[in-house]
N, C-alpha and C positions, 0 to 999 in steps of 0.2 A: 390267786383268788379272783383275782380281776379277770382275769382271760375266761375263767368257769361260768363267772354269772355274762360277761358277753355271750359265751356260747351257749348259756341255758336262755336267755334273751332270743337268740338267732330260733331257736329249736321252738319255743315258745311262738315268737311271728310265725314259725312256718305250719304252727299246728294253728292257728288261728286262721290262717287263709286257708288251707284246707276245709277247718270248718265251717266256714262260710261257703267257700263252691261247693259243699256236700249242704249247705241249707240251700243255696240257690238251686241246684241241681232237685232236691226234693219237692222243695215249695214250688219249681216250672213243672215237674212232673205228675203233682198232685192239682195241679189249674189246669193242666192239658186233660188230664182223665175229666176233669168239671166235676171238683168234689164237692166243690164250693169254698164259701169259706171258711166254713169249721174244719173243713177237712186241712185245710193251707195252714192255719192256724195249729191245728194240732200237728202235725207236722212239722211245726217251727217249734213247737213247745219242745217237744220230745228229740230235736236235736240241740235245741238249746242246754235242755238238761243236760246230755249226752256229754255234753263238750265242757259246761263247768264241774262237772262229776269227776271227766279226766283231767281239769287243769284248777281240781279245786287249790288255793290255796291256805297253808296252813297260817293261821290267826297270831299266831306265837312267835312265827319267823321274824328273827329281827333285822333280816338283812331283807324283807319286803319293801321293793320303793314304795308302793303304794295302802300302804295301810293308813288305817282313818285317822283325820286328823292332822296328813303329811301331806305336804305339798309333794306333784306328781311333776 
């Protein structure tokens, strides 16, 4: 059990930097076109959604380290 949630951990960090070089990647690409900032901004919204949509977690799980209340 131990080793599962280590490797849901690893798989978890590695989707998290990906998301972020796919927000950097967007937000440099939408300031080089000169959208502005609504444009930078909305583009950060909508992969910010993107990313906790895929790694939403479930509220109920009791093996979440980090649910409210817990020390992280």
């Amino acid at each position: 059990m131990l080793a599962r949630e280590r490797v849901q951990h690893r798989l978890m960090d590695g989707c998290l930097y990906r998301d972020m070089d796919e927000l950097r990647a967007r937000v440099t690409a939408a300031v080089a076109r000169e959208e502005g900032v609504r444009a930078v901004l909305g583009e950060a919204d909508l992969v910010l959604n993107e990313a906790l949509a895929l790694h939403r977690i479930d509220p109920n799980d009791p093996y979440d380290p980090y649910q409210e209340g817990e020390a992280a």
